[in-house]
Structures are given as C-alpha cells and as structure tokens.
C-alpha positions in Angstrom: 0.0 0.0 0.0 2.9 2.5 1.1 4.2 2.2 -2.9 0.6 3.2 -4.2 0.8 6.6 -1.8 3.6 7.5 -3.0 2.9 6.8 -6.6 -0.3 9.0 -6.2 1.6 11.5 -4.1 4.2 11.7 -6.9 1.6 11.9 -10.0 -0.2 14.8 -7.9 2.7 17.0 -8.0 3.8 16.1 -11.4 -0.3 17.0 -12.5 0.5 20.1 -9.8 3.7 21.4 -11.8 2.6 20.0 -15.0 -0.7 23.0 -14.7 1.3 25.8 -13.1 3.3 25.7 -16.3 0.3 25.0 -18.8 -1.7 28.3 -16.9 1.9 30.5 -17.2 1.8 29.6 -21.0 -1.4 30.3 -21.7 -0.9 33.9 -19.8 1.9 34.1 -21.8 0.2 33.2 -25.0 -2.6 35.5 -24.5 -0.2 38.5 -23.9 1.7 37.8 -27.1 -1.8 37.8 -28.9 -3.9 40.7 -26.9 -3.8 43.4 -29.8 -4.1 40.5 -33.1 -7.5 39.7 -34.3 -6.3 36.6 -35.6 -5.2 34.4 -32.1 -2.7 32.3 -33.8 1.0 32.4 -33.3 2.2 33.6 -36.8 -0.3 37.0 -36.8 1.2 37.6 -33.3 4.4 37.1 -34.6 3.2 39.6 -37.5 2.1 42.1 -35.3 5.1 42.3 -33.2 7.3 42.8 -36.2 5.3 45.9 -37.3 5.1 47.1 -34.3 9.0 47.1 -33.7 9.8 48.4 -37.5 7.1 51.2 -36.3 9.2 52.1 -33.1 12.0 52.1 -35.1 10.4 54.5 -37.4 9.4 56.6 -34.4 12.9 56.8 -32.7 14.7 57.9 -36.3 11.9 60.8 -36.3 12.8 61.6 -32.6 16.4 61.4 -33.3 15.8 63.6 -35.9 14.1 65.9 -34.0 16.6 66.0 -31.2 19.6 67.1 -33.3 17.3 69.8 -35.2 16.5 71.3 -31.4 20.1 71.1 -30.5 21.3 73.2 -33.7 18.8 75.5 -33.2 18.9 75.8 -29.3 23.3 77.0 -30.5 21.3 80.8 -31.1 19.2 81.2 -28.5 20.6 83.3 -25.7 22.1 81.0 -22.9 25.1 82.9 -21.8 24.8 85.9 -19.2 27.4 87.9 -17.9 26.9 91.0 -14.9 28.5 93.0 -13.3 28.4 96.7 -11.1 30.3 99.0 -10.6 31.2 102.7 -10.1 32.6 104.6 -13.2 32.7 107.7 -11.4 34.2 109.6 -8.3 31.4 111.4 -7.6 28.6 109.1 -7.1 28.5 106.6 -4.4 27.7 103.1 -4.7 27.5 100.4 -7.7 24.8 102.1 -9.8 26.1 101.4 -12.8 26.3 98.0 -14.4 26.7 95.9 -17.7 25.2 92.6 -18.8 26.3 90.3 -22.1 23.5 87.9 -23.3 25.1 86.0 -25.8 24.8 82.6 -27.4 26.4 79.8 -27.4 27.9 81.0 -30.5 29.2 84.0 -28.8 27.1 86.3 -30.2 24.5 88.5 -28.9 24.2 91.7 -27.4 26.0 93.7 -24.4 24.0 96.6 -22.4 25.5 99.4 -20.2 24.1 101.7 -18.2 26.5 104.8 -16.6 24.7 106.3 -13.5 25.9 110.1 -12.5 24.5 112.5 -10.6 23.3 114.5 -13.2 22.0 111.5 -15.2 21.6 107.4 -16.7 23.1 106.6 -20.2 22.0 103.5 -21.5 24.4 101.7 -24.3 23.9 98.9 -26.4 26.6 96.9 -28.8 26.2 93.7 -31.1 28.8 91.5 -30.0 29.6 88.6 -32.5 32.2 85.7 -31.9 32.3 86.9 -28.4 33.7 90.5 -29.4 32.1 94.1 -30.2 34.0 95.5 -33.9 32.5 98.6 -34.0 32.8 100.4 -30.6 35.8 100.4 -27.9 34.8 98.3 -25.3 35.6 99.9 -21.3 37.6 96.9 -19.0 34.2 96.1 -17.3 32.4 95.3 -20.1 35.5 93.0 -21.1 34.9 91.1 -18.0 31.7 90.9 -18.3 32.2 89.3 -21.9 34.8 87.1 -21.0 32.5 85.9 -17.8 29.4 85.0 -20.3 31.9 83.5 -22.6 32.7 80.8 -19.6 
C-alpha cells in the first residue's frame, strides 16, 4: 500500500507542476496575442514585427528631431554675464552695471548703463564671436564678456 501513496503523491505533483506551467503559458500566449484579431502564433508574430519596425520608425523621427533642437537651441541666448560698478568719483555706490546675453555662438548683445548725478546713459553693442568691432569696449564690459563667454 505504502508504494501506491507515493505513486499518487508523486503523480499529484507532477499534474501540480505540469498545470502551473500549462496556466503561465497560456498567460503568456494571451499576452503575445492581446492586440491580433487573428489568435494564432504567426499574426502575433506579424504584429510584433510591425510594431517594432514602427518604433523604429518613431525613434529615427525623434532622433531627428533631437539634433534639429540642439542646432537651433546654439542661437538662443544662454550665456549671461553682470557685473556693477562705479565709473565715477562722484557718485557713491555700484549704480552702474553691464550685462552680455550671448549665445552659445558667442554672439549676442551687451548693455551698459552709466549712472551720475546728473544722469543714466544706457548703451547697447552687437557682440559677435564673443567680441564688439565697432565700438571700444571699457575693462568692465570686457569682463563681463569674458564671464558669459565661460
């Protein structure tokens, strides 16, 4: 009798292990073949094929759209420099100031203002390739070039 347990007791866990992988298939299968109108194994197969040659359509287009950002994101103004200071004996504190808003390019614009007593000049000058060609530039607004430039 002791040999018929354990030949029933071995034939239930073999049926035991024997479903646990027939039920994880058919999970599986039914995955593979959730989106195909057809449930057979070769329009799954079908589908999954389009569906990666359509990814790869979509990441080249992505790709492409990246690198198109990237060139034009070069001229957008990304590159600030500041800085105050006082110009002038007669006026106290750091009233005056000059920023560069440049590109990565180095090109862009630079804007001064001079406080004085009396009065506020504002100045503006194009800078390209990180330097102004038609106007002398004062040692401040160098630095402040040089730091947007970093």
């Amino acid at each position: 009798m002791a040999p018929t347990y354990l030949l029933v007791a071995f034939f239930s866990l073999w049926l035991l292990i024997i479903t646990i992988l027939l039920i994880r298939s058919l999970i599986h299968y039914n995955r593979l073949t959730a989106n195909v109108s057809q449930k057979d194994l070769v329009s799954a197969l079908n589908h999954l094929i389009s569906v990666s040659s359509q990814n790869t359509d979509d990441l080249k287009s992505t790709s492409e759209k990246l690198s198109q950002e990237i060139t034009q994101n070069k001229s957008h103004l990304q590159r600030l420099g500041f800085k105050r200071y006082n110009p002038f004996t007669d006026t106290g504190g750091d009233q005056s100031f000059s920023v560069a808003l440049l590109d990565e390019n180095g090109n862009g614009l630079m804007i001064s203002s001079l406080h004085s007593r009396e009065n506020t000049r504002l100045y503006a000058k194009k800078v390209e390739n990180g330097k102004v060609n038609t106007q002398a530039l004062s040692k401040e607004e160098q630095i402040v070039i040089n730091e947007a430039l970093k």
